[in-house]
C-alpha positions as CSV (number, residue, x, y, z in Angstrom):
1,X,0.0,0.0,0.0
2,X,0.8,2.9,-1.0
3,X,1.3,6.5,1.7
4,X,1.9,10.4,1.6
5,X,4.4,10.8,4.5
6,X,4.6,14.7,4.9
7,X,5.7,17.4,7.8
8,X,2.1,18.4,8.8
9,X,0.3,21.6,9.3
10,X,-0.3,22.2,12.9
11,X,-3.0,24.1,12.7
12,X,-4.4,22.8,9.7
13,X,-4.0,19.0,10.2
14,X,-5.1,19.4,14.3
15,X,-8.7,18.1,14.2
16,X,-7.1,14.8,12.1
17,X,-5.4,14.0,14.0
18,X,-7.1,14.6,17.3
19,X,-9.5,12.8,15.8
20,X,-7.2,9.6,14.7
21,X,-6.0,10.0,18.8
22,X,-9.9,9.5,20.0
23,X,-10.4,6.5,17.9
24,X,-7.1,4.4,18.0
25,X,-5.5,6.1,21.3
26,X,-8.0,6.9,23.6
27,X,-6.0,7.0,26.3
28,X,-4.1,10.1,24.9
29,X,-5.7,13.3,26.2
30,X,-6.6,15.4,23.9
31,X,-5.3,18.7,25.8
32,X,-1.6,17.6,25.2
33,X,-1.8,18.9,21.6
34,X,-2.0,22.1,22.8
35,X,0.4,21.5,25.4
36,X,3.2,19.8,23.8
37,X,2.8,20.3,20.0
38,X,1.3,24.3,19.9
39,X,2.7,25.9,22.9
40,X,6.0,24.3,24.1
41,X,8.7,26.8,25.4
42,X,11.4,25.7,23.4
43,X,9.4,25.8,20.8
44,X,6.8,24.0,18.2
45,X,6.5,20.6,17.5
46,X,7.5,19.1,14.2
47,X,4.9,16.6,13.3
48,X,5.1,13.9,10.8
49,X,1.9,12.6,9.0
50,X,1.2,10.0,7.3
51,X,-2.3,9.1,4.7
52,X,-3.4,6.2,3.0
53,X,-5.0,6.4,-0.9
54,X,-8.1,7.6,0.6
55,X,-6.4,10.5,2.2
56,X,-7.0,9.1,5.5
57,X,-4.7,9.6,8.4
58,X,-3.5,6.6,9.5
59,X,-0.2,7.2,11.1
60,X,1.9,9.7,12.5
61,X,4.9,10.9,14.9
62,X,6.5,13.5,16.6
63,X,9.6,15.5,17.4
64,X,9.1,17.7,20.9
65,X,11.9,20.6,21.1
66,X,13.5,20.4,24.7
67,X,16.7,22.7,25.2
68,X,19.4,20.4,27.1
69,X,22.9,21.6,29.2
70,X,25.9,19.7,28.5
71,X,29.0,20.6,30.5
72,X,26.9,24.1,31.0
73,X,26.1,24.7,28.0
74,X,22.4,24.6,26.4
75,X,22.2,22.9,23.0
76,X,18.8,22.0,20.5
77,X,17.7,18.7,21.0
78,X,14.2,17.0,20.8
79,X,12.2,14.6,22.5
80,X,10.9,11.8,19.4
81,X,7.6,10.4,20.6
82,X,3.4,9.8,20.1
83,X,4.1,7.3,17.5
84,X,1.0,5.7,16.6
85,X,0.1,3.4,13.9
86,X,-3.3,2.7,13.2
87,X,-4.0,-1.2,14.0
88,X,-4.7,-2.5,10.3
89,X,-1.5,-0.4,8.3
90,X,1.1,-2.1,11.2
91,X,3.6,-4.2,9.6
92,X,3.0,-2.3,6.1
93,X,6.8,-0.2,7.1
94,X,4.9,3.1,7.3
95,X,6.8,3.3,10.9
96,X,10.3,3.4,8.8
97,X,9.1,6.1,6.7
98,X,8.0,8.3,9.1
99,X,11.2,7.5,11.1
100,X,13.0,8.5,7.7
101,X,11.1,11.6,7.7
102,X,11.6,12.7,10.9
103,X,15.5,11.9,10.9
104,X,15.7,14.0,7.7
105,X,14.4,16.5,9.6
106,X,16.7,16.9,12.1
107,X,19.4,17.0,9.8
108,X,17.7,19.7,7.9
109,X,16.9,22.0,10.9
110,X,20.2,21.5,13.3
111,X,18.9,19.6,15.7
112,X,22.6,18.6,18.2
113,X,20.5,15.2,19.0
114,X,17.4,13.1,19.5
115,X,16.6,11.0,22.0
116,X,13.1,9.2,23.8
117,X,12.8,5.8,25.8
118,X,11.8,2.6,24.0
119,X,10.6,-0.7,24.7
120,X,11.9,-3.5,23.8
121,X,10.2,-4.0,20.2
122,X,10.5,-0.1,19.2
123,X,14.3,-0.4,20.3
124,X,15.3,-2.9,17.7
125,X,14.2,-1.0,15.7
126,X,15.0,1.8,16.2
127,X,18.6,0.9,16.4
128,X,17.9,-0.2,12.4
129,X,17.9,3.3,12.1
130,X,20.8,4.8,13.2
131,X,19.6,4.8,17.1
132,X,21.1,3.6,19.7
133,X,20.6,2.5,23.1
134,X,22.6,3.4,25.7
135,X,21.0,1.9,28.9
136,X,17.7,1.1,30.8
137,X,15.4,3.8,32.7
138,X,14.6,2.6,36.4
139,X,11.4,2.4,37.8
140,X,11.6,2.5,42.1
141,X,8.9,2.2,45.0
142,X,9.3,2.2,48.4
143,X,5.9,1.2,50.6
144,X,5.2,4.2,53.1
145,X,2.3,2.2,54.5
146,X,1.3,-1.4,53.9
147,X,-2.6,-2.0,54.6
148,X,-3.5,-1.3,51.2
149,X,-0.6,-4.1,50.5
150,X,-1.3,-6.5,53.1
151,X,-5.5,-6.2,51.7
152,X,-4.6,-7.6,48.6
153,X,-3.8,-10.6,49.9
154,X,-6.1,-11.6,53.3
155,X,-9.1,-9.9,51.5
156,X,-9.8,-9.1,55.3
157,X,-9.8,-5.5,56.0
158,X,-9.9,-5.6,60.1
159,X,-7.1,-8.1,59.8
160,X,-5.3,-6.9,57.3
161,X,-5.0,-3.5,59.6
162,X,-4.3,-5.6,62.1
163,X,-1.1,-6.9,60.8
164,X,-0.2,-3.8,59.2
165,X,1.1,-2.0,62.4
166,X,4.0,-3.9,63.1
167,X,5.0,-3.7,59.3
168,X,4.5,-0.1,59.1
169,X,6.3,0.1,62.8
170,X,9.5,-1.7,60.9
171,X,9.4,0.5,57.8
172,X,9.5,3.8,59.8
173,X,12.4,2.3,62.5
174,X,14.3,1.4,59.0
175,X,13.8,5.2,57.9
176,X,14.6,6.6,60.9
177,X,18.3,5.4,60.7
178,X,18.7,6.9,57.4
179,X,17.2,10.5,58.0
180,X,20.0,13.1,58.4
181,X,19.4,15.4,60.8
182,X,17.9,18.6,58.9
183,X,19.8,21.9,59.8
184,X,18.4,24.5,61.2
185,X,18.9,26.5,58.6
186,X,16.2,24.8,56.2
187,X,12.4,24.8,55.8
188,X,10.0,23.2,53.3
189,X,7.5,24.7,51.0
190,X,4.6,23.3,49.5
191,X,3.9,25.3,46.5
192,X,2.4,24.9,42.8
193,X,3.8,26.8,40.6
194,X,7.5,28.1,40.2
195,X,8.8,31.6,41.1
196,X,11.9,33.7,40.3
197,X,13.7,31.5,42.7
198,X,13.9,29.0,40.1
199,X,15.4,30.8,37.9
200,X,18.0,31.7,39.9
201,X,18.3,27.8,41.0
202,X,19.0,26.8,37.8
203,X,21.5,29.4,36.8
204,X,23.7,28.2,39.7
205,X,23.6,24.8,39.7
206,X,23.5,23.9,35.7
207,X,27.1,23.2,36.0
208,X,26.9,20.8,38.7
209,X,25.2,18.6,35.8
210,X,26.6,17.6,33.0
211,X,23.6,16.4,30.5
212,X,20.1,17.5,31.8
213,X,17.0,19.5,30.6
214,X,17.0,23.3,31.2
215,X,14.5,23.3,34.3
216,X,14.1,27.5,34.2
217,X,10.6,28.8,35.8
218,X,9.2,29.6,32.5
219,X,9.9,25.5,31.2
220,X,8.2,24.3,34.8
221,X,5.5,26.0,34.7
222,X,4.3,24.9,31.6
223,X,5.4,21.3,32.2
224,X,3.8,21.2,35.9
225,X,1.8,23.9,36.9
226,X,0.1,25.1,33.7
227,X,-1.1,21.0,32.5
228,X,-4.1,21.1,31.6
229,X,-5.0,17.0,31.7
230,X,-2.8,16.1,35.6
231,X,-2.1,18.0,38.8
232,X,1.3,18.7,39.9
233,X,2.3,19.6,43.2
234,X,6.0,21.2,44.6
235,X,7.7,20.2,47.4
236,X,10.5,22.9,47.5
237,X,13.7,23.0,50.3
238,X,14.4,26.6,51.4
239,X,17.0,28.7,53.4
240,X,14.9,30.3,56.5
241,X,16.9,33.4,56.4
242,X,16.4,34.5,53.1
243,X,13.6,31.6,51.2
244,X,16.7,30.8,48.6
245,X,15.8,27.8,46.6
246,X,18.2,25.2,47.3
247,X,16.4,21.8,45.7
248,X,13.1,20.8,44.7
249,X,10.5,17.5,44.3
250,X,7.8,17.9,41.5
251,X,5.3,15.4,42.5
252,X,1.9,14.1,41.4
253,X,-0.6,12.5,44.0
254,X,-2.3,9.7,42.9
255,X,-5.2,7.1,44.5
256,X,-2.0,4.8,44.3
257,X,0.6,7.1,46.4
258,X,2.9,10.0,45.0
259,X,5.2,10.0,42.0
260,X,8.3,11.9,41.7
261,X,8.4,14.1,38.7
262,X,11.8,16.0,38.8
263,X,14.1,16.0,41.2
264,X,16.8,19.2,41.1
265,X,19.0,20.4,43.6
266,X,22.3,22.6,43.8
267,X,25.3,20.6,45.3
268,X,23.8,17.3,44.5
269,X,26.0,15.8,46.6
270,X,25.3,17.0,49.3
271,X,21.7,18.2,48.9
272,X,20.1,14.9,47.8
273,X,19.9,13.0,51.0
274,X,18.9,16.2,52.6
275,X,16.2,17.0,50.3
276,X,14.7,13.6,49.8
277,X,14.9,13.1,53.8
278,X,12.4,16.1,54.1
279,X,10.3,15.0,51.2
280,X,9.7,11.3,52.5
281,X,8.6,12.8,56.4
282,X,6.1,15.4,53.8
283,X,4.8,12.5,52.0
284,X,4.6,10.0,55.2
285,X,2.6,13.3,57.4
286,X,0.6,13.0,53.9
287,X,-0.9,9.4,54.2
288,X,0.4,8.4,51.1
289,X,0.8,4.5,50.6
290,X,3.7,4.8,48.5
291,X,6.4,7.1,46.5
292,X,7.6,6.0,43.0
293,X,10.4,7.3,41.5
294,X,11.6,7.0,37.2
295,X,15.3,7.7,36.3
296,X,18.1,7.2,33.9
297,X,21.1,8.5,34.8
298,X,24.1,8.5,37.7
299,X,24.0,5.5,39.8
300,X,25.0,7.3,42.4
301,X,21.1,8.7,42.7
302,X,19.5,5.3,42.0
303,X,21.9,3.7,45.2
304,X,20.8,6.9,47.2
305,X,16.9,6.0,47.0
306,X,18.0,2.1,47.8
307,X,19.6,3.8,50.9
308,X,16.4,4.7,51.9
309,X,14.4,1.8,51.1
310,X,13.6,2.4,47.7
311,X,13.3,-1.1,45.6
312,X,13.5,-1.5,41.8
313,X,10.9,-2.7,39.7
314,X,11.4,-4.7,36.3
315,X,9.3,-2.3,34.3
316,X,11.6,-0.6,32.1
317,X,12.5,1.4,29.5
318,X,15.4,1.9,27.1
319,X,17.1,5.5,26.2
320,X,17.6,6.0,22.7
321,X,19.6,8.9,21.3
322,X,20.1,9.5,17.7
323,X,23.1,11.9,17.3
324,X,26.0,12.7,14.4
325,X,28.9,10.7,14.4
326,X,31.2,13.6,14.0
327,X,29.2,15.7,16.7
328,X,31.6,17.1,19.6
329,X,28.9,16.1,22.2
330,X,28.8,12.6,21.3
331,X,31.5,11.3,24.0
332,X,28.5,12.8,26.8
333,X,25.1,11.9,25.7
334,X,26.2,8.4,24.4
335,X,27.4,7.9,28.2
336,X,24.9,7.1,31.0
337,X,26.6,7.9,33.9
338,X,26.1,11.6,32.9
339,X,22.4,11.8,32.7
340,X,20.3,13.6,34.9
341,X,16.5,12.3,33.5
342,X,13.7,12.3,34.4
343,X,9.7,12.9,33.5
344,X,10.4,16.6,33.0
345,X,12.6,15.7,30.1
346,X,10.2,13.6,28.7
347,X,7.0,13.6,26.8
348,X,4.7,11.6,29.0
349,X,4.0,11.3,33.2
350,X,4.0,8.5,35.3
């Protein structure tokens, strides 16, 4: 079968393809074309279209612009993602021709690199096309209370509270050993959306990193605060003396617990434990059952939430960058250890 693959019209194609989301992706909301393809900070998406004989649309992907530091400085780089393939043209190889088009695109416009997490199908192929992977995302829990837990399995609520005390007494005895003492110095805020201070976060510590998304108040608070479709919340660590910013926890309640959305601090080594000691005596003063946590990056992090009883979970995800051979930046974002990701850096939430 034959297809016109083609860069489409944003305005002009919308309703298309809004309309090819509701019947073969209903879980997609909707509100993230506004969102992410009309009104992204760092700028527009490119969308690639694809119609069969008929001139119906029956495939597409994307290309989300996301500005990332690299040894302090910002480059162009975009997030690939929303592929979707409607269910009877799979298998037909539209998928490599929109690929194609969108690769030629970022050769044509200067994109520095591309990169999005993959399962394990997309990957290989993916890597057909010049991707490749460079390391799994992980996915972490740690239980903050276990009746919910323990009810799954006795089916017996009174009993299943019954047992969950001593569980619950053992998980925060565990904790307690692993809580630094908080200075004086240091508050917390609970706030939803991001101020000035941000700004002035990011401009100091963008060199303690050396790969991660520009995290500015403008980008967060259209990524958090302004989403139409999920609720965002910020847990923020201050200075008492004069509210400086010194690390922040973007988090999303759920039914299910809490899940960690970004997670920034200056002095990361230093400001981690501290900041994610306050956060999990927040979340446990909250009632929540549980705090999840997605990653790809320094190990050192991923051992720091183990520290404090953090477990990993199999689901995972691969990272996928497509970037020149010959560019200078190569060495870093083909490296793992230098990552600092997380959802902010990506096109979907947990």
């Amino acid at each position: 079968m034959s297809y016109r693959v083609y860069q489409a019209d944003l305005a002009a194609d919308k309703q298309d393809i809004l309309d090819f989301w509701g019947a073969d992706f209903p879980a997609w909301p909707p509100e993230k074309y506004a969102m992410f393809y009309e009104n992204n900070p760092d700028g527009r998406a490119a969308c690639f279209a694809a119609r069969d004989t008929e001139n119906a649309l029956v495939g597409a992907i994307a290309l989300f612009p996301r500005r990332i530091s690299i040894n302090g400085r910002v480059v162009n780089a975009a997030v690939a993602g929303d592929l979707a393939i409607r269910v009877d043209h799979r298998g037909t190889g539209l998928v490599q021709s929109l690929r194609s088009a969108m690769l030629e695109y970022m050769r044509q416009s200067g994109l520095d690199f591309v990169y999005g997490t993959a399962n394990t199908i997309s990957k290989k192929v993916l890597e057909k096309d010049g991707f490749r992977a460079i390391g799994q995302t992980v996915w972490m829990v740690k239980m903050m209370r276990s009746e919910r837990y323990v009810r799954k399995w006795l089916k017996v609520t009174p009993l299943a509270r019954l047992i969950s005390y001593p569980i619950d007494w053992v998980l925060r005895r565990r904790y307690r050993k692993l809580i630094l003492q908080p200075e004086d110095v240091y508050a917390w805020e609970d706030l939803t959306r991001f101020d000035e201070r941000f700004d002035a976060l990011w401009q100091e510590a963008q060199p303690m990193y050396t790969i991660t998304g520009e995290r500015n108040a403008c980008f967060l608070n259209w990524r958090f605060a302004d989403c139409p479709y999920k609720q965002f919340r910020v847990f923020a660590l201050v200075r008492k003396s004069d509210k400086k910013l010194i690390g922040y926890v973007v988090y999303r309640p759920s039914p299910d617990g809490t899940h960690i959305e970004d997670f920034f601090a200056v002095e990361p080594d230093r400001m981690f434990r501290l900041l994610l000691s306050e956060f999990l005596c927040f979340v446990r003063r909250q009632g929540f059952d549980a705090v999840t946590f997605y990653y790809f990056g320094e190990e050192r992090l991923t051992r720091m939430f183990e520290q404090f009883g953090f477990v990993r979970r199999k689901v995972t995800r691969t990272m996928v960058i497509h970037v020149d051979n010959e560019s200078p930046i190569r060495g870093d974002v083909l490296n793992p250890g230098r990552w600092h990701f997380l959802y902010a850096d990506n096109d979907v939430d947990a």
